[in-house]
N, C-alpha and C positions, 0 to 999 in steps of 0.2 A: 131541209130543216136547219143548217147550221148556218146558209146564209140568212135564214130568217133571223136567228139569233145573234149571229155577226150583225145582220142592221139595227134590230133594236136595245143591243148595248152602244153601238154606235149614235146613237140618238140620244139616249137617255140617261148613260151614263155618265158620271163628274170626269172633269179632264185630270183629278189625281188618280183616278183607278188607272190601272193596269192590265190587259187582257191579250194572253199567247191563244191562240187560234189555232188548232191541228198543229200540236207543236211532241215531235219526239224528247221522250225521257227514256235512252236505252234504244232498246227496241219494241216500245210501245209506244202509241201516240195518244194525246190528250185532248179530247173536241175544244176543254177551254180551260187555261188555267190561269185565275181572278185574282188579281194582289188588291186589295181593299185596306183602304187603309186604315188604320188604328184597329182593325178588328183581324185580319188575318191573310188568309189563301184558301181560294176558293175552285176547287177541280169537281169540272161539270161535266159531265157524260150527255149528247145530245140524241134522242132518237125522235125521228121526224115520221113516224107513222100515224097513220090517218086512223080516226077510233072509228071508223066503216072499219076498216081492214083487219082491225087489230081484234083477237076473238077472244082472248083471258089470258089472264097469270094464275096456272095451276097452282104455283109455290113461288117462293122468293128467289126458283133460278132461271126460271125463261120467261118470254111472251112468245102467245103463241101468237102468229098474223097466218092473215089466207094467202094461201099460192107462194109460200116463203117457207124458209126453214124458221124453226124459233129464233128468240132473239135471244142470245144468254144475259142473266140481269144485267141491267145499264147501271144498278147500282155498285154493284160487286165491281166492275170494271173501274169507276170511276174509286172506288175506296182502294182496287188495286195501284191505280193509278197514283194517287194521295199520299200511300205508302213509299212507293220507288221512291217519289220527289222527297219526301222527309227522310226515309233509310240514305238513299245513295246522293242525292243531293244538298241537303241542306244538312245538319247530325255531321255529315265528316267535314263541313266549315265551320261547326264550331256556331250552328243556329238552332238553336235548340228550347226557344223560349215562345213560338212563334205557333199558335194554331193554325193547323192544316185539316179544313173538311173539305166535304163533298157532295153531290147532290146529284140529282137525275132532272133534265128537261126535255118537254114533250111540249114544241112550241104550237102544236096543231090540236091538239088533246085540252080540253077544260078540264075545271077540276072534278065536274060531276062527270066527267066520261071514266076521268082516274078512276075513279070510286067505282064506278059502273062493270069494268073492265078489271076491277081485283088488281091494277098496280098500285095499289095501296101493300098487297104483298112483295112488291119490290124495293119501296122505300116509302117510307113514312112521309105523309101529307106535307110537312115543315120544311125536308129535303126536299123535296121535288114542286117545280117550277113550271108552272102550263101555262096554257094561252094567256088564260087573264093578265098573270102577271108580268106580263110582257107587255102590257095593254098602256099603261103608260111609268112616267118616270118616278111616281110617286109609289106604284105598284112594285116594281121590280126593285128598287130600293128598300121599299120596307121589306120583300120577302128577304131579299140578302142579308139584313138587321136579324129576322126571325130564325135564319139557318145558322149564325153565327149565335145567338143567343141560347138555341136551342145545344148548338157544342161546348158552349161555354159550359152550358146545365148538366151536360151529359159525360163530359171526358174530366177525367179527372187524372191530369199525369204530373210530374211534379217536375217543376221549370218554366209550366207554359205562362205565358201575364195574359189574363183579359185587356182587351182594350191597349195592348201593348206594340203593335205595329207598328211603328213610325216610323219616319222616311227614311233614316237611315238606311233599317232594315229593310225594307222596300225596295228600295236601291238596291241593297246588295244580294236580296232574294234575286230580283228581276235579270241582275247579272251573274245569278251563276245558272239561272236558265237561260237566257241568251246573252251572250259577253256586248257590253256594251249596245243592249238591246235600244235604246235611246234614239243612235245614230240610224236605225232603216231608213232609208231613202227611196230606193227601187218603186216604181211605182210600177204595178199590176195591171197591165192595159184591160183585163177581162173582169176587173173589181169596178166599183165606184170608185173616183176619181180621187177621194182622199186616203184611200186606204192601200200601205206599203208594203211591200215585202223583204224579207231577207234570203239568202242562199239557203237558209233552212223552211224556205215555204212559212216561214213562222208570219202572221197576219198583223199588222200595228192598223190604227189609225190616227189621226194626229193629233186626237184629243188625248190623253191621256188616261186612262185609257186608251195607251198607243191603240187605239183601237187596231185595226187590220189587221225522361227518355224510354222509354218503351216507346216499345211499338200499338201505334190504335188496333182496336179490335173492330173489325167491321162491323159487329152486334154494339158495338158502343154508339155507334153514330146513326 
């Protein structure tokens, strides 16, 4: 699933986005975290389960699949994840102006399978990301517009700017999760051929989208 979505933000997304790939914050790791510009940060939780396999979400903290254990929410993880990056990384440099959401993608799943299957009890239709919208460059972009619109609607903390990301910030978001994230070179012999790595496995491509204060309340988003 997440080389599926590794190719198709590779494809489709502008060369000013920004995208860490399986990238440690702490001692958790994050399938994808999106620096977008003029609208924010974007931490996407990927589950790549086939809606054959997948059999319900009793409540908003597992899926159940066949011949597997549950899956604990993909969304809960990813808003865990949202939070480290805002508490411990971004808040003690003095960033503090700058929306941080989060979403769930299910790049094998439609949106009528979501529904089908009761993850609609995991996260709300606007977060989360399926096949379609993966489908092409104009799809996957408006959803990103719709998940950033819908937190603009929804969080209400006092500092943040709609529409306020600029490059600056961008830049300096993007280096204090990878220092000098910019410079990967390394090329991954077992990737497609444009896509870099660092000593942190951390994934660029060379589009840009290198491709390769309170605290939020997970109920707010």
């Amino acid at each position: 699933g997440e080389n599926v979505v590794w190719q198709k933000f590779s494809d489709f997304l502008p060369n000013d986005f920004v995208s860490f790939h399986n990238y440690s914050l702490g001692l958790k790791e994050a399938d994808i975290i999106l620096l977008v510009p003029d609208l924010g940060v974007l931490v996407i939780e990927i589950k790549g389960h086939l809606a054959k396999n997948t059999i319900d979400a009793p409540d908003n903290t597992i899926i159940r699949v066949k011949n597997s254990p549950a899956i604990p929410s993909p969304f809960k993880q990813a808003a865990k994840y949202r939070n480290i990056l805002t508490e411990n990384f971004l808040k003690p440099n003095g960033i503090d102006s700058v929306y941080v959401t989060c979403a769930v993608c299910y790049p094998y799943i439609t949106h009528d399978e979501y529904e089908e299957k009761g993850l609609n009890k995991i996260s709300h239709e606007i977060l989360t990301i399926t096949k379609e919208d993966l489908e092409t460059k104009e799809s996957l972009l408006k959803k990103i517009d719709e998940i950033f619109e819908h937190t603009y609607a929804s969080v209400a903390v006092p500092g943040l700017i709609k529409y306020g990301f600029n490059a600056e910030l961008l830049e300096s978001v993007g280096n204090l999760i990878s220092p000098n994230f910019r410079n990967a070179t390394t090329t991954v012999s077992d990737e497609p051929e444009e896509i870099a790595v660092t000593e942190k496995r951390t994934h660029y491509s060379k589009l840009i989208c290198i491709k390769n204060g309170d605290s939020y309340s997970d109920d707010n988003i």
